[in-house]
C-alpha positions as CSV (number, residue, x, y, z in Angstrom):
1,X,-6.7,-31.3,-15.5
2,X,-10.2,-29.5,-14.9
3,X,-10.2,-30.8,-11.2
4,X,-6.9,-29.3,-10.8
5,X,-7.5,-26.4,-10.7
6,X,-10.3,-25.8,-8.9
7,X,-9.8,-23.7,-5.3
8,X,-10.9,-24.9,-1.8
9,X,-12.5,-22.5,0.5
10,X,-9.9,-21.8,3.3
11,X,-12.5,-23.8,6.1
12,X,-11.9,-27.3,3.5
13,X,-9.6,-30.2,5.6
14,X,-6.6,-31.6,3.9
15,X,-7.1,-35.3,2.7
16,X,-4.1,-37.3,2.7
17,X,-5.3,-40.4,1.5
18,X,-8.0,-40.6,-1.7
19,X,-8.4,-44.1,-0.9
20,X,-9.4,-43.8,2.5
21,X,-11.5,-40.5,1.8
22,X,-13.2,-40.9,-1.4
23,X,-14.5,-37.6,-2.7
24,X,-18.3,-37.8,-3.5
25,X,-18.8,-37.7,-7.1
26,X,-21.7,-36.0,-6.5
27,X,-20.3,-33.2,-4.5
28,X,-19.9,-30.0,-6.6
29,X,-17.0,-28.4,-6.8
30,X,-16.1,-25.3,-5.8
31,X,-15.1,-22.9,-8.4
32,X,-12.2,-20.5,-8.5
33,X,-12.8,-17.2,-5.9
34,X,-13.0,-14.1,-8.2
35,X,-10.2,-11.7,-7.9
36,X,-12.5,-8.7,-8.0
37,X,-12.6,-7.8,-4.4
38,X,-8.8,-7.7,-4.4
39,X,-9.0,-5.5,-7.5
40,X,-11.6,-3.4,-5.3
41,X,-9.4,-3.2,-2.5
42,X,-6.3,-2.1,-4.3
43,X,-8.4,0.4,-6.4
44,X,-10.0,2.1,-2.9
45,X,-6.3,2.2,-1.3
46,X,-5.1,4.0,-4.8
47,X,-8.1,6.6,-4.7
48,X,-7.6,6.8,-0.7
49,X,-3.4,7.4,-1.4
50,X,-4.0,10.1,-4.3
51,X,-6.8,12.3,-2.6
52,X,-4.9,12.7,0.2
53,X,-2.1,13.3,-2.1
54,X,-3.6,16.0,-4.0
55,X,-4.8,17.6,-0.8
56,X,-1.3,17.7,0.8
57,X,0.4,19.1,-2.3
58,X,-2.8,21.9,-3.1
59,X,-1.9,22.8,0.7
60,X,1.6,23.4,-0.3
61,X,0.9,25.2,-3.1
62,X,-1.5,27.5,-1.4
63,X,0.8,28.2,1.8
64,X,4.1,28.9,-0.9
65,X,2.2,31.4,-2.7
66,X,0.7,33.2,-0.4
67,X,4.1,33.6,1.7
68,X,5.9,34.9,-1.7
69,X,2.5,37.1,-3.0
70,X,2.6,38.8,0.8
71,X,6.5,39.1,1.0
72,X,6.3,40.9,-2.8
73,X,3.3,43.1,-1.7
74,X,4.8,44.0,1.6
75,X,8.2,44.8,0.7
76,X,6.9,46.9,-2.7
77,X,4.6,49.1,-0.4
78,X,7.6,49.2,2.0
79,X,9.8,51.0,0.0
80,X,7.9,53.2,-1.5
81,X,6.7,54.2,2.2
82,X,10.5,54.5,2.9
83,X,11.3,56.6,-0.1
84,X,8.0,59.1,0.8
85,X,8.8,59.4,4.7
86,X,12.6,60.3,3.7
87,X,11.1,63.5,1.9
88,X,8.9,64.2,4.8
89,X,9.6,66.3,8.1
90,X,8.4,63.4,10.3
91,X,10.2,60.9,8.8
92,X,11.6,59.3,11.6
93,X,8.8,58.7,13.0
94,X,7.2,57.2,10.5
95,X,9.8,55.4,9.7
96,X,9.5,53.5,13.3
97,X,5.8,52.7,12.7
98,X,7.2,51.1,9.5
99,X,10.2,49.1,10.9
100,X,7.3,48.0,13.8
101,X,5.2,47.0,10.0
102,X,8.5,45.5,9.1
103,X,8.9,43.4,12.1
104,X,5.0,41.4,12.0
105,X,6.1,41.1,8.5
106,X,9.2,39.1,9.0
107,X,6.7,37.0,12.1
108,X,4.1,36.8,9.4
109,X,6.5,35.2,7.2
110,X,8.7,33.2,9.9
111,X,4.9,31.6,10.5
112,X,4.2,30.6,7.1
113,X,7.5,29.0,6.9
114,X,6.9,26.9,10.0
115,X,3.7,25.8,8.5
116,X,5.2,25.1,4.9
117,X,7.6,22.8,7.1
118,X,4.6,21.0,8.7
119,X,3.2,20.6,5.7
120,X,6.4,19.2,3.9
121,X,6.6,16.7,6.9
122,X,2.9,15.4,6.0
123,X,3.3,15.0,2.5
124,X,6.7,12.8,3.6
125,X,4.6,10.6,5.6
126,X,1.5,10.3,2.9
127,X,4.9,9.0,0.8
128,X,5.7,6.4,3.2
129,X,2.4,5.3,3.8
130,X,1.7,5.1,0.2
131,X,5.0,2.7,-0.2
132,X,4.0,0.7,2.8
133,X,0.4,0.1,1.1
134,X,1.9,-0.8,-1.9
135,X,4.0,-3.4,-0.5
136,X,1.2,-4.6,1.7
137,X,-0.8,-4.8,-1.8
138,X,2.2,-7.1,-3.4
139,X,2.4,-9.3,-0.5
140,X,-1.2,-10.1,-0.5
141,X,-0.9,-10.6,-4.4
142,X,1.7,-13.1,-4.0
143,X,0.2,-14.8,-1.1
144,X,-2.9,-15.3,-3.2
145,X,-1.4,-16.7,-6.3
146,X,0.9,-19.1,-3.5
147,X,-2.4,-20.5,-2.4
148,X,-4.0,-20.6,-5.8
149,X,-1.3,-23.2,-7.1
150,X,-1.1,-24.6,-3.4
151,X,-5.0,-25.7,-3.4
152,X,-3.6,-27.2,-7.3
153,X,-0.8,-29.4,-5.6
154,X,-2.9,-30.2,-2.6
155,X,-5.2,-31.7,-4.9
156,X,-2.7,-33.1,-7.1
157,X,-1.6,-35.0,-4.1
158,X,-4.5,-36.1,-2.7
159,X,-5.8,-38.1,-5.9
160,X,-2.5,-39.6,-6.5
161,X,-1.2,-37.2,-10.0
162,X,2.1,-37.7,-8.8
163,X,3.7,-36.2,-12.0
164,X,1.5,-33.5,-11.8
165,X,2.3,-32.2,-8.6
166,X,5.4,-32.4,-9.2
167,X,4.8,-30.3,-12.0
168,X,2.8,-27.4,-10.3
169,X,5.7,-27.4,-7.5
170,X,7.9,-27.1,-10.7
171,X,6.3,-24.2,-11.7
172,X,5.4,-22.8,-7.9
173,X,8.7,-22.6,-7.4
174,X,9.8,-20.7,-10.7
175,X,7.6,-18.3,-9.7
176,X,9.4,-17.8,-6.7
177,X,5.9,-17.7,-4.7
178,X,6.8,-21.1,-2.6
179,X,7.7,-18.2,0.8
180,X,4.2,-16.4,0.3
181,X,2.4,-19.5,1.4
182,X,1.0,-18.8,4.5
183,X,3.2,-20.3,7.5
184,X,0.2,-19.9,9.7
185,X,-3.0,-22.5,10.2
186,X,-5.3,-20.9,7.9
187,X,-6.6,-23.9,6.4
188,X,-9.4,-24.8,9.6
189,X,-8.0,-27.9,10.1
190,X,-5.8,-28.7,13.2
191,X,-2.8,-30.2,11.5
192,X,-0.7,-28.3,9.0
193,X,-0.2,-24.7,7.5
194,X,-0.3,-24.3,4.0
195,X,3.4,-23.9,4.2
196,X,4.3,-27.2,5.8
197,X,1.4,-29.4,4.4
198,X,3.4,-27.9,0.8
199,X,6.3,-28.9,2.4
200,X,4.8,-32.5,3.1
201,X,4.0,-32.7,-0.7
202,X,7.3,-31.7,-1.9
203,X,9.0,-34.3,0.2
204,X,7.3,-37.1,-1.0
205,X,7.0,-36.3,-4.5
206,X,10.0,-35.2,-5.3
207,X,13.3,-36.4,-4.2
């Protein structure tokens, strides 16, 4: 069981036959690649995905209340100006300086909303992206535990453990993982994908 479930590097040839390829005892074995750099990855795309996040949504924040603090402020001094011009002999043409006040208020404003738009359109795309990396993230996850029990059966196969490949392709296939195995040569060998060489396996060990 312990040679099982060792990995091969993705540059190591398939060996059909163990009797015509003997493996050389005194070859070491490779041992399992560490999953830390995925866990790096997927822990610099989270950090990446929530900075620019949090800088989308303070941006929002920031735009919102200024465009309600400067409407309130505006339209308070407003109307008191309106109230103290209607007392006063030159009202009206105060009044018209105001309404011209009024006006770059309401472009002011009609601004701000166009940027509060813009930014509501970036924070929808930082949401797609973020979904998009996440299912990038899954997809690689999957195809890494495929290949982890693929190297298992591959080896399985090659030293003649019928039963347990058939096992491991038992439990490959519970997993549902069998359509995250690679379907391109990856291996460095001219023959088979991981897919089909799996394919290979499963038609000869189990019928």
């Amino acid at each position: 069981m312990a040679s099982s479930d060792r990995r091969k590097g993705p540059s190591e040839p398939f060996i059909e036959d163990a009797h015509r390829y003997p493996e050389d005892p005194q070859k070491k074995r490779r041992p399992p690649a560490p999953e830390v750099d995925t866990r790096r990855h997927r822990v610099q795309q989270r950090r990446k995905r929530n900075s620019v996040f949090r800088y989308i949504a303070i941006l929002f924040a920031a735009a919102f209340v200024l465009l309600l603090y400067t409407f309130m402020l505006e339209r308070r001094e407003s109307q008191q100006q309106i109230d103290d011009l209607k007392q006063s002999a030159s009202a009206y043409q105060t009044l018209q300086g105001l309404m011209s006040s009024n006006d770059q208020l309401k472009t002011q404003v009609s601004e701000l909303e166009t940027q509060l738009r813009e930014l509501q359109g970036q924070l929808a795309a930082a949401e797609e992206e973020q979904g998009l990396l996440q299912a990038q993230l899954q997809g690689e996850q999957k195809t890494n535990m495929a290949m982890h029990w693929f190297w298992q059966i591959n080896d399985a196969s090659v030293r003649g453990k019928t039963k347990l490949c058939r096992e491991l392709i038992t439990a490959l296939e519970e997993a549902k993982l069998q359509d995250s195995l690679p379907k391109e040569n990856i291996t460095g060998t001219d023959r088979f994908s991981p897919y089909d060489r799996y394919m290979e396996i499963r038609g000869k060990v189990i019928k």
